[in-house]
N, C-alpha and C positions, 0 to 999 in steps of 0.2 A: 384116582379119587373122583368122583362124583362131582356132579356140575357148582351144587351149591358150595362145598369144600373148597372150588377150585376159585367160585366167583369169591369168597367170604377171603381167602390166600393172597388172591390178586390184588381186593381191594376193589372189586366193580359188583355190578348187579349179575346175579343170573341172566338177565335179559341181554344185559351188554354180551357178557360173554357168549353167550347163544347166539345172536349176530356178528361175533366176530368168526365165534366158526363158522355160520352159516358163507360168511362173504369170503371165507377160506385164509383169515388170519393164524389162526392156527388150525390143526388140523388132530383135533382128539381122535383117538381110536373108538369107534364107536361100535359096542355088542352086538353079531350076530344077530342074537336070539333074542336079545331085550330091548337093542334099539337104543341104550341108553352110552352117553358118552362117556370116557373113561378120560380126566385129563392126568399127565404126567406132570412131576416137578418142573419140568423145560417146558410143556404148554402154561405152565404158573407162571413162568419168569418173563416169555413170551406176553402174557394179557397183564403181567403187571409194566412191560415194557411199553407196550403199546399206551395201556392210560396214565401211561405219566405223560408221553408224547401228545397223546390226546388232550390233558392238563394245560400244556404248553402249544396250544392252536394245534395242533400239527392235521391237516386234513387227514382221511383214511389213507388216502395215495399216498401222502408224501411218508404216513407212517408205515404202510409197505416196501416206502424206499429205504426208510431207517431200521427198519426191520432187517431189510435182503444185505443191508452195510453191517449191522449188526452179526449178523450169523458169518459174516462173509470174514474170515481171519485175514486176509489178503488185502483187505480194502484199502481205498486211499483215503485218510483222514480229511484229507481236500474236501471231499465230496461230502462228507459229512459237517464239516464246517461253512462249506455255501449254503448248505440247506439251511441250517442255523441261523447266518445272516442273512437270509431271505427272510425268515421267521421273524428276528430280530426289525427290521426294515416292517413289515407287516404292521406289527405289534408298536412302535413309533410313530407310525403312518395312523393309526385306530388311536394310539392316545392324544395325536394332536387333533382329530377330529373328535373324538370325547372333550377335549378342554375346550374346543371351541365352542361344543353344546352345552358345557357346562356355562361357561361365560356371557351366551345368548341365556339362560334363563335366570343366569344370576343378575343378569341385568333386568332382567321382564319382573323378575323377586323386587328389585329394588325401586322400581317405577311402577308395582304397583301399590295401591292406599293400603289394600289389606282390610277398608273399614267395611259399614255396612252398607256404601255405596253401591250400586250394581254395574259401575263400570269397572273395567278392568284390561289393562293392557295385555296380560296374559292369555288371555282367553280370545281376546283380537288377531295377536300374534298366529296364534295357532289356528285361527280359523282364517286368515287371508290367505290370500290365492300367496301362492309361488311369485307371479309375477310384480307382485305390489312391493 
């Protein structure tokens, strides 16, 4: 099937798809004579592999390594469940620094007037140095 068939299957853009073969995620048979890529159902299952991985943080690399686990019938499940709570651990690590940033401005929310005053803690905040 054709790139756009294969991007519309997967569930990503053309563009995506075309940088994954580019960076040799999968590997379309590409024509001869036309230059254009032919993907197969197994490169479909492959780019819709990858952007669910990609959905769930998974960097390019670590989704080559869930890839090579993937195709690999032999694997040890170990190794695909450290990656997980590596990901896991990440993704905990990012929400508690997200609540903290939320909590830093629902404070600066709350202490400022909001009126027609032109002072404003908010805008303080975000403009002192680091070191204050």
């Amino acid at each position: 099937m054709n790139i756009g068939k294969a991007a519309s299957k997967a569930g990503l853009s053309v563009k995506t798809v075309r940088y994954y073969a580019n960076i040799g995620m999968v590997a379309a048979y590409q024509d001869p004579q036309t230059g254009y890529r032919e993907y197969s159902d197994d490169d479909v299952a492959k780019l819709q592999f990858i952007g669910k991985a990609r959905r769930f943080n998974f960097s390019i690399e670590e989704c080559r390594e869930l890839l090579s686990l993937y195709q690999d019938k032999n694997r040890p499940s170990k190794e695909v469940k450290a990656l997980t709570l590596e990901k896991i651990a990440e993704i905990e690590e990012k929400l508690a620094e997200l609540q903290g940033l939320r909590d830093q401005l629902h404070h600066l929310a709350t202490h400022c007037q909001g009126d027609d005053r032109p002072d404003c803690p908010i805008l303080e905040a975000l403009s002192a140095s680091p070191d204050r």
